[in-house]
N, C-alpha and C positions, 0 to 999 in steps of 0.2 A: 233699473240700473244697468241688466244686461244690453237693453237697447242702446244707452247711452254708450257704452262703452263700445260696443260694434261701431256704432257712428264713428268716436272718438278715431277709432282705428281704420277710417275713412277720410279723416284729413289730414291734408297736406300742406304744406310750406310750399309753395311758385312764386316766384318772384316776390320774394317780402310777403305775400298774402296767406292767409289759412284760407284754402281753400278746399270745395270737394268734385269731382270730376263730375262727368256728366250722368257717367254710367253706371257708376255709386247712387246716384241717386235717384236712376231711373228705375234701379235694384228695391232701393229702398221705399221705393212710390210703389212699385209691382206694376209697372211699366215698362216699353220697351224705350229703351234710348233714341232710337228715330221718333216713336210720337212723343216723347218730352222736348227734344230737340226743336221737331215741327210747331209743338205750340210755344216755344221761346220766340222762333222765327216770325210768329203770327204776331208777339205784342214785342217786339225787338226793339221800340221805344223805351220801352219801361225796363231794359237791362242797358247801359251805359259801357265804358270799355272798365269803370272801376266796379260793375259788378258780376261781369264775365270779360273772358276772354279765350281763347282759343294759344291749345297751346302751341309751343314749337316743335319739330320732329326729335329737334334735342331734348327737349324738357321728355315732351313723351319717350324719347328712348331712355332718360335716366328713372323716369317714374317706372317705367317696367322692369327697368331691372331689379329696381330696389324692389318691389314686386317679388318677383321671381326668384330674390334671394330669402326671404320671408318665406316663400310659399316654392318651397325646390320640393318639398316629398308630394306637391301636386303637380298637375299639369300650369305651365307656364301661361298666365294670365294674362289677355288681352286690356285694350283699356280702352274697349269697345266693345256691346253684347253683343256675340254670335247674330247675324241676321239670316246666314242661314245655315243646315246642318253637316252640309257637304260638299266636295267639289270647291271651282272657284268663286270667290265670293263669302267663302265660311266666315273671314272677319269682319268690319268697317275697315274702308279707308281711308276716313275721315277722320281728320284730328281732333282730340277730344276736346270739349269747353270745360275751363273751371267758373265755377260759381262762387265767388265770396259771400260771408256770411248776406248783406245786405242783398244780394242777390237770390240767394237763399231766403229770404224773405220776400223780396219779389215772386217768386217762383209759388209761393200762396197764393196769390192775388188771382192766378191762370190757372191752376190747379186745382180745382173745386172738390175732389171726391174727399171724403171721411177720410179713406187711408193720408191722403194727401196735408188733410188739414194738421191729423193727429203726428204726421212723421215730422211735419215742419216744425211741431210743438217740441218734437225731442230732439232734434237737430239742433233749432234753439240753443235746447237746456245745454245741450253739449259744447256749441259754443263756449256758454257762459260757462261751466266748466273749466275747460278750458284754458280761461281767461283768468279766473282764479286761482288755478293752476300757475300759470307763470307769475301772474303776481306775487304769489308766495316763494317762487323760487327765487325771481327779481330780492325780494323782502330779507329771506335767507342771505341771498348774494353778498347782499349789504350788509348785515351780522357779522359776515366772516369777517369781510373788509374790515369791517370795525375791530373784530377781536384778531388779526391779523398785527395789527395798529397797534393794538393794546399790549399784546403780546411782544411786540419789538419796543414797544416803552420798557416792558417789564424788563425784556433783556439787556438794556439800557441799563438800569436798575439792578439787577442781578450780578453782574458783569460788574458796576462799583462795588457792589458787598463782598462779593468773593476776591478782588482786589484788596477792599479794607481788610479781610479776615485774614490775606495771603500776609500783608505789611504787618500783622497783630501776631501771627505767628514767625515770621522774621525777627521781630523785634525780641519776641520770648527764646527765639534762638538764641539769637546774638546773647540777651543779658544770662541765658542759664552758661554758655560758652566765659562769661563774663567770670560766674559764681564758681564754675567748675576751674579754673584755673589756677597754676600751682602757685602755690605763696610763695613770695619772697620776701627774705627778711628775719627778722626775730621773732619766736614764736612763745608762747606763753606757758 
């Protein structure tokens, strides 16, 4: 469950898509980002533009910030693994690819090793997670709506009775004003 949830906290919203970066999951392969990268480029058939794409300088500067605001008591996180340890050159600079889930599923098909087979299996599961996650909150969504709804009938409702009780106590004013008033006339 821990694994999942690490995932979980690896994807992303880009353009309408859940998606997860390149580097994320060359992390997650125990690969580096240039040879996942190079074997994408080798079957670049079998990835479409709906199950990667590359992103923009902007997407990538908002992805690292939000980054970097998560993760400010570490050092400020690239969104490309170190290629080397020093000098020029220490990052990529190359924009990074997202992979959508079906792309992520592609990404099996080229990736043959055990770790590879078993991380796609929890990647996956995280997905669907995920997925049921929003559905339930969608689910929720629609509850309130509803008792939203219900609740402004009730006030509806409410709002006549404490009018009726207001007219029922008027009334009992007026007639004890009625009973309390001095006689006139001949008395017995």
């Amino acid at each position: 469950m821990q694994i999942i949830r690490s995932i979980q906290n690896r994807i992303y919203e880009v353009r309408g898509e859940r998606v997860m970066l390149d580097r994320d999951l060359a992390a997650l392969y125990e690969t580096e980002t240039k040879i996942l990268n190079l074997a994408v480029k080798r079957n670049i058939q079998r990835f479409p533009q709906d199950f990667m794409f590359q992103l923009t300088k902007e997407e990538t500067e908002c992805l690292r910030f939000q980054f970097e605001t998560l993760d400010n008591d570490k050092k400020p996180l690239r969104l490309q693994i170190e290629t080397s340890k020093s000098g020029r050159g220490q990052y990529s600079k190359y924009l990074p690819y997202a992979f959508t889930e079906q792309g992520i599923a592609m990404l099996s098909g080229i990736l043959n090793s055990d770790k590879a087979i078993n991380m796609n299996i929890a990647i996956m599961r995280a997905f669907v997670e995920i997925r049921r996650i929003t559905l339930m909150q969608n689910d929720l969504r629609a509850q309130f709506h509803e008792i939203k709804q219900r609740l402004g009938e009730h006030d509806v409702q409410l709002s006549a009775i404490y009018d009726a009780i207001e007219n029922l106590l008027d009334e009992k004013v007026e007639q004890k004003k009625w009973e309390d008033r001095q006689r006139i006339g001949f008395k017995k």
